[in-house]
C-alpha positions as CSV (number, residue, x, y, z in Angstrom):
1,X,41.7,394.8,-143.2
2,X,42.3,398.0,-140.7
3,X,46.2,398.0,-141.8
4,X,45.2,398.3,-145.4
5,X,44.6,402.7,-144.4
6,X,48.1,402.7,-143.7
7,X,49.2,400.4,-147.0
8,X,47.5,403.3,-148.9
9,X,44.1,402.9,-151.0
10,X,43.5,400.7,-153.0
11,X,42.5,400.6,-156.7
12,X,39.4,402.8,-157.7
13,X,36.4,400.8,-158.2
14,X,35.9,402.0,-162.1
15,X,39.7,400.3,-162.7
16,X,38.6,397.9,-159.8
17,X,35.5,396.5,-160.9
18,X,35.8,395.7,-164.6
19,X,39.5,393.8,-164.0
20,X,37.9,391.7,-161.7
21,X,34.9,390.7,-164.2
22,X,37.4,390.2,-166.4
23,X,39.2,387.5,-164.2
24,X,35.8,386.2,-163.5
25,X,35.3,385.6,-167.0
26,X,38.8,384.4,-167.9
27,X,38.0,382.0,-165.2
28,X,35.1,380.4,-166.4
29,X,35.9,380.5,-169.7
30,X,39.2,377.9,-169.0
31,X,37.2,376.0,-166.2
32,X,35.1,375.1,-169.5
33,X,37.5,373.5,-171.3
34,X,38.6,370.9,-168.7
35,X,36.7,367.7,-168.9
36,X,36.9,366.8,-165.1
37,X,35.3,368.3,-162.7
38,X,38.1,368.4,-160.2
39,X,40.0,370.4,-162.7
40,X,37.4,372.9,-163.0
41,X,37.2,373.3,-158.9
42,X,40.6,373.7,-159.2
43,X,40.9,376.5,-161.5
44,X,37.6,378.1,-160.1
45,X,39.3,377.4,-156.5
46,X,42.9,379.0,-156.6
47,X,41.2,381.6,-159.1
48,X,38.9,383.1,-157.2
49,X,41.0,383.4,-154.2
50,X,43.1,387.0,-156.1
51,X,40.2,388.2,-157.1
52,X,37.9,388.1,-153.8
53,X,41.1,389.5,-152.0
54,X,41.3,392.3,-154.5
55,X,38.1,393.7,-153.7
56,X,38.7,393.6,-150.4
57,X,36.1,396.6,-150.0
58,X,33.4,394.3,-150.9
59,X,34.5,390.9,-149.7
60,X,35.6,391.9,-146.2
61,X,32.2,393.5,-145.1
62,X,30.1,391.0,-143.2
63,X,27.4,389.2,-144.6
64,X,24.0,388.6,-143.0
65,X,25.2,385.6,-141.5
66,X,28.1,387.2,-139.7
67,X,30.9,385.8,-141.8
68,X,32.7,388.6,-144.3
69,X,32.0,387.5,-147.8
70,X,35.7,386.5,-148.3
71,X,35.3,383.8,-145.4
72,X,32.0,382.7,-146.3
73,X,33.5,382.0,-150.1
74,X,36.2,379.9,-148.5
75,X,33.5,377.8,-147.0
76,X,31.9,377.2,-150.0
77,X,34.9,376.9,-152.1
78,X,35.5,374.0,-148.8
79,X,32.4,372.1,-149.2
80,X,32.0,372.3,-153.0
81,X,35.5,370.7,-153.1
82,X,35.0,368.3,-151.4
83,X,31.6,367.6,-152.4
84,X,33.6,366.9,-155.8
85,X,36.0,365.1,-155.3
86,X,36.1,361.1,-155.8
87,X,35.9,359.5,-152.8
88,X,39.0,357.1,-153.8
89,X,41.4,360.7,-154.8
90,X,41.3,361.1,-150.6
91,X,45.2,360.2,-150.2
92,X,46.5,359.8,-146.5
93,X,49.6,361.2,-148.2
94,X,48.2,364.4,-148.2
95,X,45.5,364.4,-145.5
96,X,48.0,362.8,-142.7
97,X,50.3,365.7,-142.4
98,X,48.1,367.7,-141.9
99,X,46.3,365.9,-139.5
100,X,48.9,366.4,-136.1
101,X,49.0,370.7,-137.0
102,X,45.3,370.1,-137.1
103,X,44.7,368.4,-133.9
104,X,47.2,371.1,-132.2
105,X,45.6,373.9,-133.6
106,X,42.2,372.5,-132.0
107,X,43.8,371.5,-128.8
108,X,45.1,374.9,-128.6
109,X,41.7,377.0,-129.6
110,X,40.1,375.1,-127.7
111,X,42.3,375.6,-124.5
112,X,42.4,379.3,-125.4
113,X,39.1,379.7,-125.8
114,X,39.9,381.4,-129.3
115,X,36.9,379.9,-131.0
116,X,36.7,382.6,-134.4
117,X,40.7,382.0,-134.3
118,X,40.0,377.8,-134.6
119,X,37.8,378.3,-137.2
120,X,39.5,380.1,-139.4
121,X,42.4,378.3,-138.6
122,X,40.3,374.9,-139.3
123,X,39.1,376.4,-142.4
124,X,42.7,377.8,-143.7
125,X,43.8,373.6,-143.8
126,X,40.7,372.0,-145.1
127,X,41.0,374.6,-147.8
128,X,44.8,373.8,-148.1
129,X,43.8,370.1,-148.1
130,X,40.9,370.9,-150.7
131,X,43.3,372.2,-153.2
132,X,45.7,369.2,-152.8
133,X,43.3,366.9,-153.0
134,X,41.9,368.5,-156.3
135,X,45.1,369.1,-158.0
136,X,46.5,365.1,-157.2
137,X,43.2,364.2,-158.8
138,X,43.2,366.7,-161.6
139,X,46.4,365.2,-162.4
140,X,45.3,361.8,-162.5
141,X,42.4,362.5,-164.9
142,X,44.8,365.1,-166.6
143,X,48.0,363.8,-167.1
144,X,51.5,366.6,-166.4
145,X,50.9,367.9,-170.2
């Protein structure tokens, strides 16, 4: 985030702070009223995603694993996704084209050596996949209304 100095600052943490527990809470609280757990990932998922990237001050400082905070809760946003969804919600309508950008964009890290860029590249589309895969499903168990 070394552009964001010429963007200009960004919110003060006492206006920062509390709007953020606030979405945190708004969160939560309508995560809690959907019956399928795929529908709360969902909402916790594309949620969470404003609100780590608002407090950017935080969520881009490393962690003690090496990762900044904001990638490290894309990994487990990753894992617990899938980890929840049913194994039959898995659509090859979704996941297949995806697969050939995937498969270029590790052919190409790989011949680049660009390793931190292939991961987070490889992260961006299992994430994009993720959410797909939760929101088909969601809307299975949900219905459009």
């Amino acid at each position: 985030m070394e552009s964001a100095q010429y963007l200009g600052r960004g919110m003060p943490i006492f206006v920062l702070l509390p709007m953020v527990l606030l979405g945190i809470v708004a969160i939560f609280r309508l995560s809690r009223e959907l019956p399928s757990p795929a529908g709360r990932m969902l909402v916790i998922t594309i949620g969470m995603r404003p609100l780590l990237s608002a407090a950017w001050v935080f969520t881009f400082r490393p962690s003690p694993i090496g990762l900044s905070w904001n990638a490290l809760s894309s990994i487990v946003f990753l894992v617990v996704g899938f980890m929840v969804l049913r194994r039959r919600s898995i659509s090859p309508m979704i996941v297949l084209p995806i697969l050939p950008l995937l498969v270029v964009g590790v052919l190409s890290g790989t011949l680049n050596h660009a390793l931190p860029d292939l991961a987070t590249y490889v992260t961006k589309l299992g994430y994009l996949i993720v959410v797909a895969l939760l929101a088909i499903e969601a809307l299975e168990i949900h219905g459009e209304g």
